[in-house]
N, C-alpha and C positions, 0 to 999 in steps of 0.2 A: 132365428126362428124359434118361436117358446111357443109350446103345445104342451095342451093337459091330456094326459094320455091314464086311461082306465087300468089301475094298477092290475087288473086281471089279466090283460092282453102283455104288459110285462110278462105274468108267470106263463101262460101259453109260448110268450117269445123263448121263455128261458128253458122251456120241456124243448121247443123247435127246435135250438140251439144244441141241445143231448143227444137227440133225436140223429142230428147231421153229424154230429161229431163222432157218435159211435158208425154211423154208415161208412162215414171215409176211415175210420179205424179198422173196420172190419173188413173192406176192401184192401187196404194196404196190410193186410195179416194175409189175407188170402192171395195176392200176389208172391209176397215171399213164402208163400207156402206151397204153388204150383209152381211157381215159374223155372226156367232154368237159369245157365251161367253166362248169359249169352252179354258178352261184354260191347264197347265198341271205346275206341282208341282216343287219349287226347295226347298235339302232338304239340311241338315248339319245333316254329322254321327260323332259323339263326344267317344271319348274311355270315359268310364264310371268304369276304373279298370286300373288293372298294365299291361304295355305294353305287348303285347302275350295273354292276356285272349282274351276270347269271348265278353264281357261286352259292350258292345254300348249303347249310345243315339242316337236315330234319331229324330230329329223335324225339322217340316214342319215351314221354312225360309219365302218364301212368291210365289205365284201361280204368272205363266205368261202370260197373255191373249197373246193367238197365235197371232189373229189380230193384234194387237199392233205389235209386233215381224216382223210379214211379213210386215208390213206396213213401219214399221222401218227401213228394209234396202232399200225397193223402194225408199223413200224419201231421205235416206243418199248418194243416185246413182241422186235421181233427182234437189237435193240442190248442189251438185258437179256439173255437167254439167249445171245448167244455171248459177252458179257462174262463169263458165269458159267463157259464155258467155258477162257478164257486161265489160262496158271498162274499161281498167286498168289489169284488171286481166285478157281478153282476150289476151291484146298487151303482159302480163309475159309469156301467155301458149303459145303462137306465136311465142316468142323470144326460148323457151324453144325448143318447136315443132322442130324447125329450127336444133338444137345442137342434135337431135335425142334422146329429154330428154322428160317425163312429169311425175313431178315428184308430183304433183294433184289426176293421178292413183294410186300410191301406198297406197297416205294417203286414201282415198278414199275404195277402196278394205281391204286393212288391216280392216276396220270397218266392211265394209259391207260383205266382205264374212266369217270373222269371226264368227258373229251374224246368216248369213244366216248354219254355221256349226255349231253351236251350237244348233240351234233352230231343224236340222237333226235329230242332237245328243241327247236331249229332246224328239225328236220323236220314237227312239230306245229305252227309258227309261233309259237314263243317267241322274239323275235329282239330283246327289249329288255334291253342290256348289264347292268346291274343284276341281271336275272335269271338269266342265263346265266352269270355270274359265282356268284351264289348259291348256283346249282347243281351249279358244279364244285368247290365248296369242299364242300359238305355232302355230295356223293359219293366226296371225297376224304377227307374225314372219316371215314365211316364205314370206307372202308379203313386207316384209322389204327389206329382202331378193333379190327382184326385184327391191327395189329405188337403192341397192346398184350397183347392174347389170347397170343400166343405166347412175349412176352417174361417175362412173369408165372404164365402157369398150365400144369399140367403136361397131358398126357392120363392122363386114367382117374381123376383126382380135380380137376377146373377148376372154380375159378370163374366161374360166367358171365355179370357184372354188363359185360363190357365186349363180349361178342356182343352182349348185349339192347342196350345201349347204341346199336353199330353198328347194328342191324337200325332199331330208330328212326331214328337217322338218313338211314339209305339209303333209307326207304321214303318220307322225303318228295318226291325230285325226283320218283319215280314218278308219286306224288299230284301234284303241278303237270303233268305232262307227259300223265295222266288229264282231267285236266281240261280241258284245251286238245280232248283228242279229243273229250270227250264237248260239249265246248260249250252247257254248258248259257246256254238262253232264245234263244240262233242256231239257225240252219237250217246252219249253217258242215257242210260233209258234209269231212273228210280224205278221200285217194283210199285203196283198199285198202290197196295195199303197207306204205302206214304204220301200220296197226292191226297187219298181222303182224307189222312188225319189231316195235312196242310190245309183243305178249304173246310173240313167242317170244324179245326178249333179256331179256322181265321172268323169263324161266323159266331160262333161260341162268348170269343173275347169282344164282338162288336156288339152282341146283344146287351153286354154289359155296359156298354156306352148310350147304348139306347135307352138304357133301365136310369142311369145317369139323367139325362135329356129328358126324359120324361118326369122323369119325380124334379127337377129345378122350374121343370114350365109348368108343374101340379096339373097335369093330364087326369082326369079321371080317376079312377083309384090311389094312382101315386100323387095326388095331393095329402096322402096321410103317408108319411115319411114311413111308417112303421112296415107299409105293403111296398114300397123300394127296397126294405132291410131284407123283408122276407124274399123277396126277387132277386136280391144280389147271393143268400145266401143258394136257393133252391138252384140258380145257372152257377156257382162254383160246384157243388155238388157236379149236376150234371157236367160241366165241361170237363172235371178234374176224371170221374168218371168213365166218358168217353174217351178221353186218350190214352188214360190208363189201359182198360182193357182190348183195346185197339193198337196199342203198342205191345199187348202180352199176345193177342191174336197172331199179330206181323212176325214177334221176336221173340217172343217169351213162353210161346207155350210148348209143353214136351213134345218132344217128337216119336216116344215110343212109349 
């Protein structure tokens, strides 16, 4: 897809782009600057006997300060956008922008929202390395999943064997991190904070899917690729955002 795009609306991109990067900078300062020490456990369970017994080991791998954790993907969303901003690598994301490519988001997201799914998933009490590993791969996966969408199909005639693709994918860790809440044959109750962050960053990560679908079927404003860019960026913002301080609300804020 080749579009001539108003070198002005470039420089307004590339202030947006400063604009968000200092925001999530300055929110990931401001968590490790209130928050406390409030860790939570990752473990490795080891068969300890012949395949089929009961026999486990469990020992404790090593504790993750949350802070760090949420701070971690603010800053990986905030070193991405003003890298996009320096020259050189602004005139690559320009030229890209143009072809109705950015292919900066995907590596970008692949990190970042993996880490922020995991760190979910931690908070349900999924804290056996095996899994938490699984699930930043197949979260990352699915974000792949989107470099390939871009790299390959145009908007307004796509094929979309590599969304479907994605959507399977991403919807498994949901399902493990589902199930951990609902607990089934336990009494196990999650405290509230946790079910909301689960449904509203489950709603969060689909909006982006929509923003997806919309700018390849050129709906309305997202037939100008540039107002998709600015959507992808303004819902990381927000979702990265919301769970951050919603995870310092639940864990992280002082208690005295």
């Amino acid at each position: 897809m080749n579009s001539v795009i108003e070198p002005a609306r470039f420089v307004k991109l590339r202030r947006y782009n400063a604009v968000m990067g200092a925001l999530h900078f300055v929110q990931a300062l401001g968590i490790l600057a209130l928050a406390n020490d409030f860790s939570l456990p990752v473990v490795g369970t080891f068969l300890n006997g012949p395949p089929g017994s009961d026999n486990f080991q469990s020992n404790l791998l090593f504790d993750v300060r949350v802070a760090w954790g949420v701070a971690a993907f603010l800053l990986l969303s905030a070193v991405a956008h003003l890298l996009l901003v320096l020259p050189g690598i602004n005139s690559w994301y320009n030229e890209n922008l143009a072809l109705g490519r950015n292919y900066a988001r995907w590596v970008e997201y692949s990190l970042s929202s993996s880490l922020m799914v995991v760190l979910i998933a931690m908070l349900t009490g999924i804290a056996e390395v095996s899994a938490l590993l699984a699930i930043f791969g197949v979260n990352a996966s699915m974000i792949l999943f989107g470099w390939l969408m871009e790299k390959y199909e145009d908007a307004g005639s796509p094929n979309w064997i590599a969304y479907w693709f994605g959507i399977i994918a991403g919807i498994f860790p949901w399902i493990a991190i589902g199930i951990h809440l609902w607990s089934p044959g336990s009494d196990a109750a999650p405290p509230t904070f946790v079910y909301v962050i689960f449904i509203s960053l489950f709603i969060f990560f689909n909006t982006f899917s929509i923003n997806m679908v919309l700018q390849y079927r050129k709906k309305g404003k997202w037939s100008d690729y540039l107002y998709g860019e600015r959507t992808y960026i303004l819902l990381s913002l927000l979702a990265k955002s919301a769970l951050a301080w919603q995870v310092f609300g639940g864990t992280l804020a002082p208690t005295t």
